[in-house]
N, C-alpha and C positions, 0 to 999 in steps of 0.2 A: 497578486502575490509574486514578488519576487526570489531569483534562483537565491539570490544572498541568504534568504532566508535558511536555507539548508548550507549552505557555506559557513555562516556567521557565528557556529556553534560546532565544535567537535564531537565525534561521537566514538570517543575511545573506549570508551565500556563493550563498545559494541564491536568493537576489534574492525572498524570500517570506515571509509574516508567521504568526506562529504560530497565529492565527485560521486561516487559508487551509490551514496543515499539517494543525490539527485537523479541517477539514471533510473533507479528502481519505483521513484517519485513518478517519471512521469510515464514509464511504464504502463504503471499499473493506471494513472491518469487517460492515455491512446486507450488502450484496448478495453476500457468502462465505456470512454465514448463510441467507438465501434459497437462494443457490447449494447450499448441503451438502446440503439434505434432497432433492432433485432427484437427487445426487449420493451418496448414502448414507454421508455422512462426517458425524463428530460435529459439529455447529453450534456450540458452544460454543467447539471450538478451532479452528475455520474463521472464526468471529469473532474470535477474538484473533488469529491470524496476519493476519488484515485490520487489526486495529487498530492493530499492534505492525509493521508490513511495511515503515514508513521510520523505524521508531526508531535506526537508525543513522545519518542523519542526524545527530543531535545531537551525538556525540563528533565526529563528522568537523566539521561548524562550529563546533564549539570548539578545534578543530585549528588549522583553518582560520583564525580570529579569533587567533591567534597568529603562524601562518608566514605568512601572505597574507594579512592585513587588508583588503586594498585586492580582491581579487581572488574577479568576482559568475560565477556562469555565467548561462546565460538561463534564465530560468524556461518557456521554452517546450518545454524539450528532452522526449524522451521520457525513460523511465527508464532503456531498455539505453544511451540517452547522457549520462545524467545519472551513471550508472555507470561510463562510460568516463571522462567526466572527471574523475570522483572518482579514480580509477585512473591516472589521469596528475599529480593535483597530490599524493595524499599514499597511495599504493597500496594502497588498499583500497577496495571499494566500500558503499554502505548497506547493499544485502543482505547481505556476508560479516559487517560490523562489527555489523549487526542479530542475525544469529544467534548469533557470539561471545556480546555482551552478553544476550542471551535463556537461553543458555548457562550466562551466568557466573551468572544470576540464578535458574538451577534450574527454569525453564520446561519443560512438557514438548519433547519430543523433535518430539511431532507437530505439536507449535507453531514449534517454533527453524529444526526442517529444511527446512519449507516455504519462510517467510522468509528462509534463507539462498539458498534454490534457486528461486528463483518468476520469476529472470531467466532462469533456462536452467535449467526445469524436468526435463528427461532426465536431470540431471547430479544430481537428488536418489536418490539409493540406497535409502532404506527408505519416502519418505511422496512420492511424486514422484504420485500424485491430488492431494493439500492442495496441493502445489506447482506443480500446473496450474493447478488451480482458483485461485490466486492470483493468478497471471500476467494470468488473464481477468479477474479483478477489478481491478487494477490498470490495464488495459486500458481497463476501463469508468470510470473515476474520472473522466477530462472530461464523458463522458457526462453522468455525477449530481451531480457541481458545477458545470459550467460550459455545460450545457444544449447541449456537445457533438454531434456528429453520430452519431445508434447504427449506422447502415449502415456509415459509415467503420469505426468499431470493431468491427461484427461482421466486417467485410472481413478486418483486421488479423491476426485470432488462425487462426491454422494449427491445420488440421483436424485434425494431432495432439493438438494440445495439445487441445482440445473433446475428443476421444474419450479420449484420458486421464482427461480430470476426469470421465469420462459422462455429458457433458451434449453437446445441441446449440443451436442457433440460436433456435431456437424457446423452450426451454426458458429461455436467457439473455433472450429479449427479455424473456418470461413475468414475470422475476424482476426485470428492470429498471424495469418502469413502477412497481411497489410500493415497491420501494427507494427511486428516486428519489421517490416521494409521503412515506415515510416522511421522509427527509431535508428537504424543503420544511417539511413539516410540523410538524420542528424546528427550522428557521431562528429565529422567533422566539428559543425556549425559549434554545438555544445562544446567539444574541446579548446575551440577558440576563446570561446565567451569564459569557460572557466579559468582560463590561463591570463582572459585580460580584465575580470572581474577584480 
């Protein structure tokens, strides 16, 4: 999967640039892989469901860039709100539109289902661990881009959903301070690449 991919589509509905999508892209992609091995699920597809977890974004702003041009949400929302109002202007949300597309693309199953289901993890039927464990890494994306508060985030995630993915508190901060070093660490590299993309 290539960065273009998240470049090669604007996301002005979303009041965000496609730099800022990719940082929070691979995000949530570090700390699912840290997260799985804690967690006894495969890294490889714990990273691609992090990777791939707002790829539906892109057909819905290019929806969007047709029926409502004019019409931004805030970039501050959460995701269960960023999903509501997807679901009010053209009914569908990222995760459903993310799995479809994951789907139509022959992804596996333990990839597609997390990402459809990482908003309301209970409600995934066959991989509803990968689908926790997303939830919390999605959770944690202010955290590792935007130098976020981790208490408030550790606050946030219901003790279900931690004992699902079987991990706890301890284990997430564990995996946060790495993650987030690895990501800084890439600032440079990724700004280059965007700039000569």
């Amino acid at each position: 999967l290539s960065r273009r991919v998240f470049l090669g589509y604007p996301l002005i509905c979303y009041g965000t640039s496609a730099e800022r999508a990719w940082k929070q892209a691979l995000a949530a992609a570090v700390i699912m892989e840290y997260l799985a091995y804690h967690a006894e699920l495969e890294p490889g597809a714990c990273y691609l469901a992090g990777l791939l977890h707002s790829i539906g974004r892109y057909p819905i702003a290019r929806l969007m860039g047709r029926v409502k041009p004019t019409l931004v949400c805030s970039p501050d929302l959460t995701p269960a709100e960023s999903a509501r109002w997807e679901r009010e202007q053209v009914g569908i949300d990222y995760a459903r539109a993310g799995c479809s597309l994951l789907r139509m693309w022959n992804f596996a199953e333990e990839v597609s289902e997390p990402v459809g289901n990482h908003l309301h993890p209970f409600l995934s039927p066959r991989h509803r661990k990968p689908a926790c464990l997303l939830n919390i890494a999605v959770t944690m994306i202010p955290v590792l881009v935007d130098d976020g508060d981790e208490q408030v985030a550790f606050a946030s995630i219901p003790a279900g959903i931690l004992n699902t993915a079987g991990i706890d508190i301890d284990t997430l901060a564990s995996c946060t301070q790495p993650a987030k070093a690895w990501l800084n660490a890439t600032n440079n590299i990724l700004e280059h690449d965007l700039v000569t993309a």
